[in-house]
VOKOLLO-872659 format. One record per residue (C-alpha): residue in one letter; x, z, y. Coordinates in steps of 0.1 Angstrom, whole numbers, padded with zeros to 4 digits, always signed. Last residue first. Layout:
aXZY
...
//
This chain:
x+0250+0010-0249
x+0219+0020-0233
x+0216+0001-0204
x+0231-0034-0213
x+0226-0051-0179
x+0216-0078-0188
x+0195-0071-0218
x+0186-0034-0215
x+0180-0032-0178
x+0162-0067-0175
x+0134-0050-0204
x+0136-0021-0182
x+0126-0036-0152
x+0101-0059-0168
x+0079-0037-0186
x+0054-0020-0165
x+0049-0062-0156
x+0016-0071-0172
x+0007-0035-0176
x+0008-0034-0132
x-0008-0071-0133
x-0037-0069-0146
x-0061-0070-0177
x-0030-0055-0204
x-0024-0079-0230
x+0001-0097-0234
x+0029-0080-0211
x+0013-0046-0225
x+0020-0062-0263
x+0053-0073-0256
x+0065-0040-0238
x+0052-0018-0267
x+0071-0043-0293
x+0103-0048-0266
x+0105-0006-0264
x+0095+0000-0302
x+0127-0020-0304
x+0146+0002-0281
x+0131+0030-0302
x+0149+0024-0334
x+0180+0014-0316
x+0187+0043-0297
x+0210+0062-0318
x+0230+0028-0323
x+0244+0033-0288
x+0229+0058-0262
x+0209+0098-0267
x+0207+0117-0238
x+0182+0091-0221
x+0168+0079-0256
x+0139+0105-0261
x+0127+0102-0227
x+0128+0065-0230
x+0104+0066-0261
x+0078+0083-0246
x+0082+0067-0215
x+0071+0036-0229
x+0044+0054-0257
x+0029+0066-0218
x+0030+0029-0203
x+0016+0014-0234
x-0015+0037-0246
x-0032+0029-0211
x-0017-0002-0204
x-0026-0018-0241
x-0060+0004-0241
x-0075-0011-0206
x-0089+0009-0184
x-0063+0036-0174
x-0056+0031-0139
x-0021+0031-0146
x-0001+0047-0122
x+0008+0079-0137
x+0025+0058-0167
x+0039+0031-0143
x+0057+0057-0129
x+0071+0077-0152
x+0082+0047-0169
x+0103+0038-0135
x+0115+0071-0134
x+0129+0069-0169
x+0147+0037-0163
x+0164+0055-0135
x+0175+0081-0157
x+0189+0054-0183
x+0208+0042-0147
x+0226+0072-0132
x+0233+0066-0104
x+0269+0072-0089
x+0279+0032-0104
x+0263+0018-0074
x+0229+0005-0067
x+0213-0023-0046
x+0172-0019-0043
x+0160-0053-0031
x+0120-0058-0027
x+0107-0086-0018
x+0072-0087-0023
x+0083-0099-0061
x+0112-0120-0061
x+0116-0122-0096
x+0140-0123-0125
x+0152-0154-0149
x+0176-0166-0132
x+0151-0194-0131
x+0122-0173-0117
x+0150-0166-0086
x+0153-0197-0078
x+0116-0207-0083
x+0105-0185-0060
x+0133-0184-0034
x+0159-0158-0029
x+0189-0178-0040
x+0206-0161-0070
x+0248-0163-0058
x+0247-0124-0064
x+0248-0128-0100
x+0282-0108-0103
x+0269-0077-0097
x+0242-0079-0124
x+0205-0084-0116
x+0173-0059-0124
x+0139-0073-0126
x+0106-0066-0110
x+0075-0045-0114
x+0093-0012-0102
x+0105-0030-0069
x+0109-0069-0071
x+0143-0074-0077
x+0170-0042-0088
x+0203-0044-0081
x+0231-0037-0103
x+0266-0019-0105
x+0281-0026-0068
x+0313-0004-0068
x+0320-0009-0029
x+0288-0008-0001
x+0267-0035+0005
x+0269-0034+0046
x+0225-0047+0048
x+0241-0082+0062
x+0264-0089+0028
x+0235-0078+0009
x+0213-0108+0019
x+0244-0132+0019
x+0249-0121-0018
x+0212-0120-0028
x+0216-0160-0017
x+0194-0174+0013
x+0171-0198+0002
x+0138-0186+0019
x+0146-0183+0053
x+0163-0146+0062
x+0144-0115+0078
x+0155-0085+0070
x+0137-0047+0067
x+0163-0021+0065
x+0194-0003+0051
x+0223-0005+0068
x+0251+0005+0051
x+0238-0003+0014
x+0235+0019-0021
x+0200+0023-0018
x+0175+0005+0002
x+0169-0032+0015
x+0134-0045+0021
x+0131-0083+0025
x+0107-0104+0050
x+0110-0140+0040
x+0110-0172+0064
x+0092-0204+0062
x+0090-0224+0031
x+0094-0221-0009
x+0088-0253-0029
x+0109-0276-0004
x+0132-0249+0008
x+0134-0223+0039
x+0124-0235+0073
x+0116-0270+0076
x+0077-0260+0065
x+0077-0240+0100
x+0088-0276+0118
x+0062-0291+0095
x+0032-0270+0103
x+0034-0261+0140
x+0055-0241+0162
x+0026-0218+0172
x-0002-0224+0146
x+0026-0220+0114
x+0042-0191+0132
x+0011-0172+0138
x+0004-0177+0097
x+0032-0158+0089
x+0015-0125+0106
x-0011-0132+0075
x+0014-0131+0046
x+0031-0102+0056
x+0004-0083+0057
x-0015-0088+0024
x-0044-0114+0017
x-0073-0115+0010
x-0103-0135+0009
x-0134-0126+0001
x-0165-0149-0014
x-0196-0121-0017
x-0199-0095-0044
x-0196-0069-0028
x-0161-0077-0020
x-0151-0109-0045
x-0170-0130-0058
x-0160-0168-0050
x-0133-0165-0039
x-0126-0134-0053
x-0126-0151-0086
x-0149-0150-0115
x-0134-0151-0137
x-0109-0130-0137
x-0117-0097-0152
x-0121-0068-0128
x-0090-0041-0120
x-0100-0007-0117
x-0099+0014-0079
x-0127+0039-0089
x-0158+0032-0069
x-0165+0036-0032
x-0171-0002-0029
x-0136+0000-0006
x-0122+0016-0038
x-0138-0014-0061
x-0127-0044-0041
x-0087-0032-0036
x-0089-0026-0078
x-0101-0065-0070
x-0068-0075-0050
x-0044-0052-0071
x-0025-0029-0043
x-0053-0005-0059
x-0032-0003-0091
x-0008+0020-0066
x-0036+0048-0061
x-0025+0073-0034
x-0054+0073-0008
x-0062+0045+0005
x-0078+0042+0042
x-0102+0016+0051
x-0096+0004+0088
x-0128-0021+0102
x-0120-0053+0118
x-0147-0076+0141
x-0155-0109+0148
x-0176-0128+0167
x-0169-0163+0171
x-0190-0170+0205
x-0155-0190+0220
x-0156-0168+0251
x-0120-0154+0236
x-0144-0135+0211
x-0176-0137+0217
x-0189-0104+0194
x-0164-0083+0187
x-0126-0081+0190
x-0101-0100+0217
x-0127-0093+0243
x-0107-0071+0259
x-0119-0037+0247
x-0123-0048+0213
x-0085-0056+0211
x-0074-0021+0225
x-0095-0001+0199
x-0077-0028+0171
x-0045-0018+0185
x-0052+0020+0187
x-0066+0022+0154
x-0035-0001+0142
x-0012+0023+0160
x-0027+0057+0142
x-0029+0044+0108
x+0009+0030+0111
x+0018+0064+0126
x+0004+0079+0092
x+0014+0059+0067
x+0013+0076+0033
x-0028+0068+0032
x-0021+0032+0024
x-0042+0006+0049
x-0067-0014+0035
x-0077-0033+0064
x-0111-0047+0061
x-0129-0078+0082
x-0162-0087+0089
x-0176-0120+0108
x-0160-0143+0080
x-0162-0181+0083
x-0128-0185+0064
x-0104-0201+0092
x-0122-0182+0118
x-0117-0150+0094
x-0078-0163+0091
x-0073-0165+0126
x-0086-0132+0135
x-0067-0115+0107
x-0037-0129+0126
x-0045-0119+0158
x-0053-0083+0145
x-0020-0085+0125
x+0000-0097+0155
x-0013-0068+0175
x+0002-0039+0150
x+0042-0051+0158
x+0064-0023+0151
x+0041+0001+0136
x+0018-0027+0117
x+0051-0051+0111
x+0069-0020+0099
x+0042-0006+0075
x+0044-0037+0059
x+0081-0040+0055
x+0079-0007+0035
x+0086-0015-0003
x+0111-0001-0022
x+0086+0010-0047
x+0059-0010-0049
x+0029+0008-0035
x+0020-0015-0004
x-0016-0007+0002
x-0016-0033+0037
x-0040-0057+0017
x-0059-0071+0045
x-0096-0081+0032
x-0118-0111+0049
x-0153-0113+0038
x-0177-0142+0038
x-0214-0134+0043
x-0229-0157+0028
x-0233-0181-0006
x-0222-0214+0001
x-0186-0213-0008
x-0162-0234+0013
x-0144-0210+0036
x-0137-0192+0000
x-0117-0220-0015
x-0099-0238+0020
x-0087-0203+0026
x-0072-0198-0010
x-0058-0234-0013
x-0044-0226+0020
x-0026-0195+0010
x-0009-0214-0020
x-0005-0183-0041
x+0029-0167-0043
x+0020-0135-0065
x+0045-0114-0050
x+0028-0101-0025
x+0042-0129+0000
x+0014-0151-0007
x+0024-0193-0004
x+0025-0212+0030
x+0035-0248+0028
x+0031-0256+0059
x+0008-0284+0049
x-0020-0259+0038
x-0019-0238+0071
x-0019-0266+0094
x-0050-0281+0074
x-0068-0241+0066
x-0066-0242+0110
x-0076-0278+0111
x-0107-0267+0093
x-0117-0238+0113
x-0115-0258+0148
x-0084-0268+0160
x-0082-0256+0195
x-0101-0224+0186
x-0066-0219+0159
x-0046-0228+0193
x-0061-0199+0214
x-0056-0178+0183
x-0015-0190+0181
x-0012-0180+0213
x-0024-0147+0214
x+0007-0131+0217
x+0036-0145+0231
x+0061-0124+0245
x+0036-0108+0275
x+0004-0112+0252
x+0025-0084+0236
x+0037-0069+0268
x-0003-0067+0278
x-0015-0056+0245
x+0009-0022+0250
x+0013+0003+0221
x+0041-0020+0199
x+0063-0021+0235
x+0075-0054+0230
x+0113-0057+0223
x+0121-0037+0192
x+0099-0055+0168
x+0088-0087+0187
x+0110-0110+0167
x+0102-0096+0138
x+0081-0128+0119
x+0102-0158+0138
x+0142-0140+0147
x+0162-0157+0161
x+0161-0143+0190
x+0180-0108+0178
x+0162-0080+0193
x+0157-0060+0159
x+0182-0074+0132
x+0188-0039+0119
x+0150-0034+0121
x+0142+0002+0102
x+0151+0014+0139
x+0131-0008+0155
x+0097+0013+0144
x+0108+0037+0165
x+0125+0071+0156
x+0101+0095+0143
x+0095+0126+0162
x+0113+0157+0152
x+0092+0184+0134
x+0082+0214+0153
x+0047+0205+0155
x+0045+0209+0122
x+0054+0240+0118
x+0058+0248+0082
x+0054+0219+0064
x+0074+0201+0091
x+0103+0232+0089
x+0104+0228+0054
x+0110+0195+0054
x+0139+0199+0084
x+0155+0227+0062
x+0157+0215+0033
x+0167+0185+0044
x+0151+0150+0048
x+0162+0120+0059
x+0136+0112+0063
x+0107+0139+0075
x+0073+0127+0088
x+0047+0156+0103
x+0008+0150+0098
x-0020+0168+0111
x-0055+0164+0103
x-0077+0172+0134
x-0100+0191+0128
x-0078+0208+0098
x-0055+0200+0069
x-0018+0200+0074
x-0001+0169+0061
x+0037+0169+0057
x+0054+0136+0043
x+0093+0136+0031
x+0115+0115+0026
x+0153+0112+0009
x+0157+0082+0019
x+0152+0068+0058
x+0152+0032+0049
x+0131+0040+0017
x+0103+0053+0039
x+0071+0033+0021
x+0068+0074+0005
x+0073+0060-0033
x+0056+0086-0056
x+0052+0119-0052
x+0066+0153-0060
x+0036+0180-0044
x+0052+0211-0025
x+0019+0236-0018
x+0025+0252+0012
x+0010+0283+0019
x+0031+0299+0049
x+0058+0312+0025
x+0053+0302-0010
x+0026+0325-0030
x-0005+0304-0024
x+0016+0272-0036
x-0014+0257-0052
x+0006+0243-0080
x+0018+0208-0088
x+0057+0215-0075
x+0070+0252-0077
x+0069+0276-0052
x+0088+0305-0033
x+0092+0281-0003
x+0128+0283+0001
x+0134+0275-0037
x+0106+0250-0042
x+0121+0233-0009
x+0157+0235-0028
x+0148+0221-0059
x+0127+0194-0040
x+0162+0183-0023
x+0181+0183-0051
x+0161+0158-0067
x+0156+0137-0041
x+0192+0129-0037
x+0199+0097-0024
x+0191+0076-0057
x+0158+0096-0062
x+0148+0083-0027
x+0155+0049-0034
x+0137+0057-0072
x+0109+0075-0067
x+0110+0107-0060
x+0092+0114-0022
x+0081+0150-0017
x+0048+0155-0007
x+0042+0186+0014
x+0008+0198+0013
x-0008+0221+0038
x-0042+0234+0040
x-0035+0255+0008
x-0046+0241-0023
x-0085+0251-0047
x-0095+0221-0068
x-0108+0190-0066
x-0076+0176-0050
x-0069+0143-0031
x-0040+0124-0027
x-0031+0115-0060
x-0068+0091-0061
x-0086+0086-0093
x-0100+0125-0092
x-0123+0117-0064
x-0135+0088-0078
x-0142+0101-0113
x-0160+0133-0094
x-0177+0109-0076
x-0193+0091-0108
x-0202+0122-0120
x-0218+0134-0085
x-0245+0107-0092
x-0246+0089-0058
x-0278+0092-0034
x-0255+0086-0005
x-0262+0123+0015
x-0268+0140-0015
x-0235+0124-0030
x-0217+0141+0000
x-0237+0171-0007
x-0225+0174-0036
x-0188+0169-0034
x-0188+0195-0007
x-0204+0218-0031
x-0181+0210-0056
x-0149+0216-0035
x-0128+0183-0022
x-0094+0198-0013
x-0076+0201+0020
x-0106+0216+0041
x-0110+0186+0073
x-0087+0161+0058
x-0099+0165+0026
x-0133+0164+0038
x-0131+0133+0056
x-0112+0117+0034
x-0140+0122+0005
x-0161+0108+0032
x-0143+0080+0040
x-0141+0072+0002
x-0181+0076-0002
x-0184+0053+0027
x-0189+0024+0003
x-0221+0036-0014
x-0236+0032+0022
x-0264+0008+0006
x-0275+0032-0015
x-0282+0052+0016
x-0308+0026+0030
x-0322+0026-0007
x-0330+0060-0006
x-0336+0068+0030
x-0366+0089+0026
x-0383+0108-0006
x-0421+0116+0000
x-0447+0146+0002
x-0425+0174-0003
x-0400+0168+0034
x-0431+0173+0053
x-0432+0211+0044
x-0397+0212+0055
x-0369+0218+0036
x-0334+0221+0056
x-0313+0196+0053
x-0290+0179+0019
x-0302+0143+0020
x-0332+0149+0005
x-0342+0175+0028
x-0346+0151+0054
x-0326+0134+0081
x-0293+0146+0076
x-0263+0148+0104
x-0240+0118+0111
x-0226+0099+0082
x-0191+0103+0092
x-0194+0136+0115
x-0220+0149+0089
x-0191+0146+0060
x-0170+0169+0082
x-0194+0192+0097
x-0207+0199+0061
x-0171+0208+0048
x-0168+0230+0076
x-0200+0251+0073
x-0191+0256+0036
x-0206+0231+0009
x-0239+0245-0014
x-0232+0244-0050
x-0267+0245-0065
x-0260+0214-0091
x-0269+0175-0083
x-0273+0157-0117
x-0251+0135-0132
x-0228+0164-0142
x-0195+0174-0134
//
């Protein structure tokens, strides 16, 4: 792909689709027809410069129209935003879910990773690549009906495990959500989509759902998720009509003394972060919504938005009135269908009544919340990968400093924050400060969303205060007999021994056992699975995930797997020359590496050799 435009010319459908985004050309510059007029000047230059950032809607929009980006569609997207069609191509090809090159309308991802690996994943691809006539990775155009079967990452369905997602190109994009899957059933949603069963509610992923107790999921399973009226009905809005109470600064107050810290695993003090960027100068002041959640055994995001998708708009409305920002994103992952289709609908709903836009509530704060989709890049859960992919560049990691405080989305003071994080803040408006700093512990406060999979009865998203044990946690979730580990913190985190169950889930209780709590992820597993293969998945991961910028991450995640694929067959003193290339790679990537994912590609298999004794 050069920097140049070539002569490719897109199809009449590709055109339609990027025209429907950007609407349809104004010159010849920008892809129409040549007129005489068109010779004497270039138009709309800079004013499509500017629009650099739609360049991942409209790479969306033509793989959901077509099913893979062509060149000629390529081009005349960066025709249309005056970008080099190199630096597209390197977008284009960042993301899993795209393709630059030929792939029937339908492909069927195939969930791997490791909740779904645990419950039979692997048996299930062989037998979809068996019924289909096709093998995964290839453009399936001898499988029956066209389907190319794609293995893939973490589906956010580990509830439901094995899973499946079906997406069927056309005007409009279809999508069809197996788990459990079966052969049958997955082929059967790849096939005929609209044959697939329905999805059972958002409750259902709830085993607490309807219990008043309950502070962040209360409303999952009681309010109809679709209806603003039976949200306002239990409560909604509330909270915003107390944040205009306050004023902007009392809002950061309430939320500082609460005690409120990230719930992405990073645990910032979310007041110190609001109080940051509502006091830089420089204008306008961005508000991001981190709802990418990539970890593995994560999915308690895409609950809250299909179970409860008004309480993030009121929450995101808080925070921008806390912040000063006018603009909002949410950076929603491109696995989640139903959750893209009820936040639309939500926010749609919102604007409508004067919850959205320009005088909001009559209080003439006007702002307003625009849906970014991902499209398969875990670094982009990163807060400043999340900056580059909205830019429409590829989703890498900046160096810190500066901060996104004070530079963050186009270069202006953002603040973000992920989904959980923001529907806490409700709480902390509606009871107030110190009776939600009551809940939980002194360092860790309020209550803490936690995603249970694998070897449990009743898999789901919980809700516990912070200070609950892992033992009390599984105890709820049915932890079934012959408990062999369970794994913190998704990928990124740690692994725990059966008998450690007394670890409190808090912060600094679980830092001292000398794991992590990450986003809360808790993956339980018997002795059935097979752990050294586990550890391999987990290297597999991390080395398709890497964004591939910095040599230590890079060269570190693939000499990682490298060395566990050579160990899984072979255990005891066989494997101690490369266990110790494991802790030297592992050291360096901990050390080194710009973000987070090489920061931590390590852990799990680090806790899985030294407390668990993995490969002896």
């Amino acid at each position: 792909m050069d920097l140049r435009f070539g002569d490719s010319k897109p199809t009449d459908e590709e055109r339609a689709a990027v025209d429907a985004l950007l609407g349809p050309p104004e010159s010849s510059w920008e892809g129409a027809d040549r007129t005489d007029a068109d010779l004497r000047w270039a138009r709309g230059g800079q004013k499509a410069r500017d629009r650099r950032d739609l360049l991942l809607p409209g790479l969306h929009a033509v793989n959901d129209r077509v099913g893979w980006i062509s060149e000629g569609a390529l081009d005349y997207l960066c025709r249309r935003l005056t970008v080099p069609p190199s630096e597209a191509y390197g977008v284009a090809t960042f993301y899993a879910m795209f393709s630059v090159r030929p792939r029937p309308a339908t492909v069927l991802h195939v969930c791997t990773d490791l909740a779904c690996a645990a419950a039979g994943a692997g048996a299930l691809c062989a037998g979809i690549e068996s019924r289909l006539g096709t093998t995964p990775g290839t453009d399936g155009t001898g499988g029956i009906g066209g389907v190319s079967v794609e293995r893939s990452p973490c589906l956010g369905l580990c509830e439901r495990a094995p899973a499946a997602l079906a997406i069927r190109a056309g005007d409009p994009v279809r999508t069809a959500v197996c788990a459990p899957a079966t052969v049958e059933s997955a082929v059967l949603a790849a096939t005929v989509p609209d044959a697939a069963p329905d999805e059972p509610p958002a409750a259902m992923a709830v085993p607490q759902a309807g219990d008043p107790t309950l502070t962040l999921l209360r409303r999952v399973g009681v309010a109809d998720p679709e209806s603003l009226d039976d949200y306002r009905a239990h409560g909604g809005y509330t909270a915003l009509r107390r944040a205009f109470a306050l004023g902007p600064a009392g809002v950061i107050r309430e939320v500082t003394d609460s005690g409120l810290v990230g719930r992405g695993g990073a645990a910032f003090p979310t007041g110190r972060k609001w109080q940051a960027t509502a006091s830089q100068p420089d204008r306008p002041h961005h508000l991001v919504c981190n709802a990418d959640e990539s970890e593995p055994g994560t999915f308690k995001d895409r609950v809250i938005m299909e179970g409860d998708p008004y309480a993030l708009v009121e929450a995101m409305t808080i925070a921008a009135y806390a912040t000063g920002a006018h603009r909002g994103y949410l950076y929603l992952r491109g696995e989640y269908p139903r959750a893209l289709r009820r936040m639309r609908y939500a926010i749609d709903r919102a604007r409508a009544r004067g919850l959205l836009g320009d005088d909001i509530l009559g209080q003439g704060f006007a702002f307003d919340i625009e849906i970014r989709r991902g499209a398969g890049a875990y670094i982009c859960g990163e807060e400043t990968a999340l900056f580059s992919s909205i830019e429409g560049y590829r989703g890498e990691p900046r160096s810190k400093p500066p901060f996104p405080v004070e530079k963050g989305l186009f270069g202006k003071p953002t603040v973000e924050n992920n989904v959980e994080t923001l529907v806490n803040v409700l709480p902390v408006l509606t009871m107030g400060a110190p009776a939600y700093a009551a809940i939980g512990t002194e360092r860790s406060t309020g209550p803490k969303l936690f995603c249970v999979s694998g070897s449990v009865g009743r898999p789901g998203v919980y809700e516990v205060p912070f200070g609950a044990t892992l033992g009390e946690l599984l105890e709820l979730a049915d932890v079934r007999d012959g408990l062999r580990a369970v794994l913190l913190g998704g990928a990124a985190g740690g692994f725990v021994r059966a008998d450690e169950l007394g670890v409190p889930l808090t912060f600094e209780g679980t830092r001292q056992a000398g794991t992590t709590l990450g986003s809360g992820v808790v993956m339980a597993f018997d002795g059935t699975v097979p752990l050294p293969r586990l550890l391999l998945r987990i290297a597999q991961f991390f080395r398709d995930e890497s964004c591939g910028q910095c040599v230590p991450c890079r060269v570190g995640t693939v000499r990682q797997e490298e060395a566990l694929t050579r160990i899984v067959e072979r255990t005891g003193a066989g494997a101690a020359g490369d266990i110790a290339l494991l802790r030297e790679v592992g050291s360096a990537m901990r050390d080194a590496s710009i973000c987070g994912l090489g920061q931590t590609a390590w852990n799990a298999v680090e806790s899985a050799i030294d407390r668990l004794g993995a490969y002896e």
